[in-house]
C-alpha positions in Angstrom: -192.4 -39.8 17.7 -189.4 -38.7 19.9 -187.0 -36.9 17.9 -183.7 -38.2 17.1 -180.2 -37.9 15.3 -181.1 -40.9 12.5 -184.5 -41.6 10.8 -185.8 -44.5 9.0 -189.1 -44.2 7.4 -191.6 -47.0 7.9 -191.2 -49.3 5.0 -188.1 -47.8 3.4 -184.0 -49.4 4.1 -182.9 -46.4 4.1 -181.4 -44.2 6.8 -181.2 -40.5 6.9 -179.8 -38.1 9.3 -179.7 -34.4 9.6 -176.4 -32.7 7.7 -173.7 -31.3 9.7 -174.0 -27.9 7.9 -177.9 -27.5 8.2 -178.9 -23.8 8.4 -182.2 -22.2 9.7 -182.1 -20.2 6.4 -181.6 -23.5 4.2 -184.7 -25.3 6.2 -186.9 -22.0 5.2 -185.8 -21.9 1.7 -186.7 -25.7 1.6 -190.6 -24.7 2.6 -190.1 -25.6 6.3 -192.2 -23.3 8.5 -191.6 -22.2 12.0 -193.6 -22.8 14.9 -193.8 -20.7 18.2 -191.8 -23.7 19.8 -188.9 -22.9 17.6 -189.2 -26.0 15.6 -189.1 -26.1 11.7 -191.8 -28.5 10.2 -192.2 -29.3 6.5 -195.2 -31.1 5.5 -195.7 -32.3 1.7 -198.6 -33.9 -0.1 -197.2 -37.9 -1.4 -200.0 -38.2 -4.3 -199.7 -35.2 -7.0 -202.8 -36.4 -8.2 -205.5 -36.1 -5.7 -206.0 -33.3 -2.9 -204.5 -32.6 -0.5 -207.0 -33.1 2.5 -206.9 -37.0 1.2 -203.5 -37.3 0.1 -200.8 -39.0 2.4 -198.1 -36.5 3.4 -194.2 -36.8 4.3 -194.0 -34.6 7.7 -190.7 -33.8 8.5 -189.6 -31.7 12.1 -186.3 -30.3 12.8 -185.8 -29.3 16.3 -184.7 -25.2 17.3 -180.9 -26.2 17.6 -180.8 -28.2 14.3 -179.3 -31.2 15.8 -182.1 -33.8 16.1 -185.7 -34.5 14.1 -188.3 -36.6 13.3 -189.7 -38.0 9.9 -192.5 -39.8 8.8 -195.4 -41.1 6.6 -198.4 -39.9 7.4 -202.3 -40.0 6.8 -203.8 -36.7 5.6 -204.8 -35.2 8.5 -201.1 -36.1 9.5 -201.5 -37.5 13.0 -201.2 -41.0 12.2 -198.0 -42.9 10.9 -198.7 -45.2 7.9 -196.2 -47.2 5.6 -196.9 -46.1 2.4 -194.7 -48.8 0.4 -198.3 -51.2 1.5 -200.9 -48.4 0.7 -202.6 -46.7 -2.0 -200.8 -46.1 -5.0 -197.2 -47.0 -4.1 -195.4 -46.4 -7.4 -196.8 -42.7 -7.5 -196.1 -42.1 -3.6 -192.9 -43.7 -3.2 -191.5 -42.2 -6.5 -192.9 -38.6 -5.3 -191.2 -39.5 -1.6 -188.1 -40.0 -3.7 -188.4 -36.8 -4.9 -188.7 -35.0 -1.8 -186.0 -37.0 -0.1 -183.3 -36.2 -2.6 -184.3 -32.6 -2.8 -183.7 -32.0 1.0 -180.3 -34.0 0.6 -179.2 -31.2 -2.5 -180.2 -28.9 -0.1 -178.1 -29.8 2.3 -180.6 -30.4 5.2 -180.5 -34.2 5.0 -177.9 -36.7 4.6 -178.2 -40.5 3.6 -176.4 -42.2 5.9 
């Protein structure tokens, strides 16, 4: 996935984009890491109740000057993109998503758009 200003995750109708007063401070407060590339990437288990080397993860990377990203659903080993709203246990996964989702928008590092 290239990264870009607006993000839809597979399955969901709604659009999210980065927030115009995202900080590098905010994005590690949040649990994003930093890689040697500069990049920030947060990755979060989607089922509370199983492990996480099987649970499906919400991957999110923000690129070094803040400005574009890319989100998605992913398997657990978190190289391939799934739709979790047709998956597993969706009620659990999509209301744990939610979670995550709303929390990076009170942070201030995502906005619904």
């Amino acid at each position: 996935l290239a990264t870009t200003d607006k993000v839809r995750i597979q399955g969901d109708q709604r659009t999210y984009g980065l927030s115009e007063n995202i900080k590098k401070y905010s994005l590690r407060d949040a649990g994003f890491t930093e890689k040697k590339s500069g990049k920030f990437q947060l990755e979060r288990n989607l089922d509370p109740n199983v492990s996480s080397n099987v649970s499906m993860k919400l991957k999110v990377v923000v690129d070094q000057d803040l400005k574009k990203f890319k989100m998605s659903t992913t398997t657990a080993n978190g190289l391939k993109e799934v739709n979790i709203f047709k998956t597993g246990d969706v009620t659990a996964q999509s209301e744990q998503l939610n979670y995550l989702l709303n929390d990076l928008v009170e942070r201030g590092i995502l906005r619904q758009i």
